[in-house]
N, C-alpha and C positions, 0 to 999 in steps of 0.2 A: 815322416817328420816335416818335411820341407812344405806337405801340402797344406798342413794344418799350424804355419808359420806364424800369417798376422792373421789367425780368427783365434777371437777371443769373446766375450762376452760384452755388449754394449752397456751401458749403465741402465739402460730402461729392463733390459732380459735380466739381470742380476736382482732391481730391484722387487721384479716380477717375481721373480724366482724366492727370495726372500719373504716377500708379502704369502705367498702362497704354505713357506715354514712354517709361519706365526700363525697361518689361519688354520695349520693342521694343526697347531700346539694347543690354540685357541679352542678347539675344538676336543682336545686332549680333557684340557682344565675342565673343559663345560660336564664330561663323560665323567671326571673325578667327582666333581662339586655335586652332580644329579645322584649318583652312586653311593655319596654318603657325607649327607649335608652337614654334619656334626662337627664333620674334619675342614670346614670351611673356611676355618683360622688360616689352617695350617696352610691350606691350599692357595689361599690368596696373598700368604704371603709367601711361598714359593714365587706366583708371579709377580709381586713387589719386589722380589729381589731382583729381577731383570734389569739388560742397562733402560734405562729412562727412555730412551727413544724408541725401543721395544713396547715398551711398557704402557705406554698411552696408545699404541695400535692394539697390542694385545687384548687391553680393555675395551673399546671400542668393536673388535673382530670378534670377541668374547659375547659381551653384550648384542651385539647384532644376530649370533650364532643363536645367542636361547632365543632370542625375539623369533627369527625364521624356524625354528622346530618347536615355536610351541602349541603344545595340543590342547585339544578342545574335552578332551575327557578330567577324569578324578585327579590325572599327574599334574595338569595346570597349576595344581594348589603348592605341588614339590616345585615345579619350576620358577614361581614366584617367591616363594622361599628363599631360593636363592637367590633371586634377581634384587631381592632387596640389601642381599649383602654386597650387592658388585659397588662399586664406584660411582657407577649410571645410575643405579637404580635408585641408591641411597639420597640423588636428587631431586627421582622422580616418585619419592614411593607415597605421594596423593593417587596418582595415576595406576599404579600397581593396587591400590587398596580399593583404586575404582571397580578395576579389573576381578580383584579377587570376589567383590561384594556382586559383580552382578553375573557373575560365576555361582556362588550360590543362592541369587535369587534364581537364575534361570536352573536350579537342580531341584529348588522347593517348586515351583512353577511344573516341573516335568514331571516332578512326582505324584501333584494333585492332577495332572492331567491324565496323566498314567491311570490313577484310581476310578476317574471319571469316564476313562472309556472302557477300562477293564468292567465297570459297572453294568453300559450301556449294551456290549456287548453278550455277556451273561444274562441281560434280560431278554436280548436280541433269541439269543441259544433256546434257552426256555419259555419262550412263545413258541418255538418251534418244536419244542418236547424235549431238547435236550436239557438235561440240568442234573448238577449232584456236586458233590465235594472235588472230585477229580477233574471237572471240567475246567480248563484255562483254557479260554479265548485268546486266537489271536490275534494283536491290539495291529491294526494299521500304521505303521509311520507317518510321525503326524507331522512335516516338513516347518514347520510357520515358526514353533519356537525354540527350535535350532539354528533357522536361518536367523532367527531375531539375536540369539547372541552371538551364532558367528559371524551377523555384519556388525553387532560391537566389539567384538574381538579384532575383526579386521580393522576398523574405525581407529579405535585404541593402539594396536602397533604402528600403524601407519605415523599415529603422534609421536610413538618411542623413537619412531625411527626417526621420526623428521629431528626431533628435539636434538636424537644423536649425531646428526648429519650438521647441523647448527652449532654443535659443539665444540672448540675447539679439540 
């Protein structure tokens, strides 16, 4: 007892410590809200009922939390979804609908490309003798228009975030 007399916690380790609860609660919310978007009511106002000073970190460690896991496949479309419901989003959702639009132009874009080489390639097959109904070439990864929307996806968060950093 005597050694562990005057240690105690500093106010910066507390609030550390704190910060790091809400950002695993924040993280809780974000796994309920993706889980089943329907209950998003309910869920958002579980975290409005927090005290007030919780409650604008929450939102913010919330918001930052979908921004940093969000993916570049079909789920993009769930994650915006709900990003439009948060408090953040609900300010920024020009920016989200930017997002979501050049989302699916770049899935129309992939798909005619997809077609065009799946083409090239079966003609490629069948100059060489191969060819028939069961034949599926396979298509090359074609890096240029993936990299093209994920340097506007990168582009685009970098704004949410900054906006959110800006914030009070």
């Amino acid at each position: 007892m005597d050694k562990t007399r005057g240690m105690s916690l500093s106010q910066e380790e507390k609030e550390s410590l704190h910060v790091g609860e809400l950002r695993k609660r924040a993280n809780g919310f974000k796994i309920r809200l993706l889980d089943d978007p329907s209950k998003a009511d309910e869920i958002l106002a579980t975290l409005d009922n927090e005290p007030e000073s919780d409650r604008l970190l929450l939102h913010s460690l919330l918001w930052n939390t979908m921004l940093d896991t969000l993916p570049t496949d079909e789920e993009i479309l769930k994650y915006l979804q709900v990003m439009e419901m948060l408090p953040f989003g609900q300010a920024k959702i020009a920016k989200l609908h930017e997002l979501r639009a050049s989302f699916k132009s770049w899935l129309n874009t992939r798909g005619a490309e997809r077609k065009k080489a799946l083409a090239r390639e079966r003609k490629k097959l069948a100059a060489a003798g191969i060819s028939g109904s069961a034949v599926v070439p396979k298509i090359p990864k074609g890096p240029s228009a993936e990299q093209g929307f994920e340097q506007a996806l990168g582009k685009l968060k970098a704004e949410l975030m900054a906006d959110t950093m800006a914030a009070p």
